[in-house]
C-alpha positions as CSV (number, residue, x, y, z in Angstrom):
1,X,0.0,0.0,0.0
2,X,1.4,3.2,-1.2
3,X,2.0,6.0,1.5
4,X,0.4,9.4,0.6
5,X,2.3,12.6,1.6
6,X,1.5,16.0,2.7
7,X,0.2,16.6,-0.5
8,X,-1.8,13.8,-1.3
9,X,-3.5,13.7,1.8
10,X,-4.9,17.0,1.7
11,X,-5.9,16.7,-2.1
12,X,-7.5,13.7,-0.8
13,X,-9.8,15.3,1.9
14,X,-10.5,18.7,-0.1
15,X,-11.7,15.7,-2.8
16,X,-13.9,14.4,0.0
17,X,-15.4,17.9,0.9
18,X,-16.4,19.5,-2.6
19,X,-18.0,15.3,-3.4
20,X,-19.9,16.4,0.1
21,X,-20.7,19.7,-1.1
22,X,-22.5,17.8,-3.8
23,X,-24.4,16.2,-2.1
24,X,-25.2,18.8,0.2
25,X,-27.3,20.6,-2.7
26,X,-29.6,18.1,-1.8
27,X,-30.4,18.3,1.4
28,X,-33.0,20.7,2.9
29,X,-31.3,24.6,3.0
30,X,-34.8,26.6,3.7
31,X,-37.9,26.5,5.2
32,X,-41.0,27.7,3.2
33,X,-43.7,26.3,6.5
34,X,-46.7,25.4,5.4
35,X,-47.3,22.4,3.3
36,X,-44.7,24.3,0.5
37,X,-42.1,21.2,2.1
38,X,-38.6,22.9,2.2
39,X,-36.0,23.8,-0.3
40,X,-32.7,22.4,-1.1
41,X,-30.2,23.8,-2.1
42,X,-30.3,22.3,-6.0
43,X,-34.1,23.8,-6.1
44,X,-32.5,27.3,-4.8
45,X,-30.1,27.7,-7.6
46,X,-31.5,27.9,-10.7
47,X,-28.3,26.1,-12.8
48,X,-27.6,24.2,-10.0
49,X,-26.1,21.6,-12.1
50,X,-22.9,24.0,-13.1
51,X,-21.9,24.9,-9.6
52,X,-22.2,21.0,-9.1
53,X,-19.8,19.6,-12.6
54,X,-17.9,22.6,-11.5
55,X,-16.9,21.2,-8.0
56,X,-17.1,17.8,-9.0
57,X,-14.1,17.8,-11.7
58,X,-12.3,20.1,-9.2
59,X,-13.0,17.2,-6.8
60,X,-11.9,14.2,-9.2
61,X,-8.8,16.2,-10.2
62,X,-7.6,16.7,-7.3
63,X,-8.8,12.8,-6.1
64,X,-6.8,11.6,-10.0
65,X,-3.7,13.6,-8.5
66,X,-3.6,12.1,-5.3
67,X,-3.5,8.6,-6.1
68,X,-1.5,7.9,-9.4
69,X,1.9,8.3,-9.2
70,X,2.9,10.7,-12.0
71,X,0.7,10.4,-14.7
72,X,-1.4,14.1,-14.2
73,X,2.2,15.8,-12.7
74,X,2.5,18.0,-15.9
75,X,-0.6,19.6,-15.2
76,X,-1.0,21.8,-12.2
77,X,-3.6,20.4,-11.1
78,X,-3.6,22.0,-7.2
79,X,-3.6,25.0,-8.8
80,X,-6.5,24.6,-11.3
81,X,-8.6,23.3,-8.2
82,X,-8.0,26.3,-6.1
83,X,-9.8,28.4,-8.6
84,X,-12.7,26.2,-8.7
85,X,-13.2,24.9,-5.2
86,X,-14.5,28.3,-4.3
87,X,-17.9,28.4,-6.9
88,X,-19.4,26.1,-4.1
89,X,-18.3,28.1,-1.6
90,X,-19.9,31.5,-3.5
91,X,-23.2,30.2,-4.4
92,X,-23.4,28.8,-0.6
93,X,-23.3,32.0,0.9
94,X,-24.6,34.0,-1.8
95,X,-27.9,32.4,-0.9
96,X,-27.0,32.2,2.8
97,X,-26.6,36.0,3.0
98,X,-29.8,36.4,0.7
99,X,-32.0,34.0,2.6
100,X,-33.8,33.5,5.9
101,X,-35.2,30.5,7.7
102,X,-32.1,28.9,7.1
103,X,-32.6,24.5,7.7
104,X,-29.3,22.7,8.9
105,X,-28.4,21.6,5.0
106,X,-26.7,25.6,4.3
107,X,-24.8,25.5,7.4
108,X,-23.4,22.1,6.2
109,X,-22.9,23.1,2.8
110,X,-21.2,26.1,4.0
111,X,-19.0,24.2,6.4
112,X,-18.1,21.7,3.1
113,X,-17.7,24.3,0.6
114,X,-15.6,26.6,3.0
115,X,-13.6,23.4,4.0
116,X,-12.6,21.9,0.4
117,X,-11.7,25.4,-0.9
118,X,-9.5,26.1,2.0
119,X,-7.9,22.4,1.7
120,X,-7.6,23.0,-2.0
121,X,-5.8,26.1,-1.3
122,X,-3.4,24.9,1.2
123,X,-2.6,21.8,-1.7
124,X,-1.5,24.6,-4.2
125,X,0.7,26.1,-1.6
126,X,2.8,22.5,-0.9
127,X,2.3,21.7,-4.3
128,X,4.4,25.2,-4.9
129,X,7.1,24.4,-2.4
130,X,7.7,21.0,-4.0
């Protein structure tokens, strides 16, 4: 079994946020009351499936850099990540500061988002220093 470093460990677990993020679209971000059910966040974003490919190939980058051994190294693929990581993290609190009757799904969608693009960004920075 192959030992990850530094590196590969935190592509690894900003992978494993922004594939949570995902998945957090789905779960319940507002309240409407009423017999209206609630909202997720994939019904709150009107093209919610860019912000979702978006973070998802930032997510399997990172992930295909992680575990082979040199086949992606050309590419900088850290980098490429960091500058899509956040889109998850902008729509999350775009609607967060828009929105009231918040449900617990936005608070862990904000957690992810704000998680894999601060994990993404601290992969750039050892990727950088070799």
């Amino acid at each position: 079994m192959p030992r990850f470093g530094a590196l590969e460990r935190v592509e690894i677990l900003a992978a494993i946020l922004g594939g949570l993020w995902c998945g957090a679209l789905f779960l319940p971000w507002f309240g409407m009351g009423g017999t209206e059910g609630d909202l997720t966040g994939a019904n709150m974003i009107d093209s919610s499936w860019l912000p979702l490919v978006i973070v998802a190939v930032a997510s399997a980058l990172l992930l295909l850099d992680a575990v082979t051994v040199s086949g992606m190294r050309s590419l900088p693929v850290p980098a490429f990540s960091t500058f899509l990581m956040p889109i998850g993290l902008f729509y999350t609190a775009l609607f967060i500061l828009a929105g009231d009757n918040f449900l617990y799904g936005a608070w862990v969608a904000l957690g992810l988002s704000a998680g894999a693009a601060v994990l993404a960004a601290m992969a750039w920075v050892i990727d950088r220093r070799g």
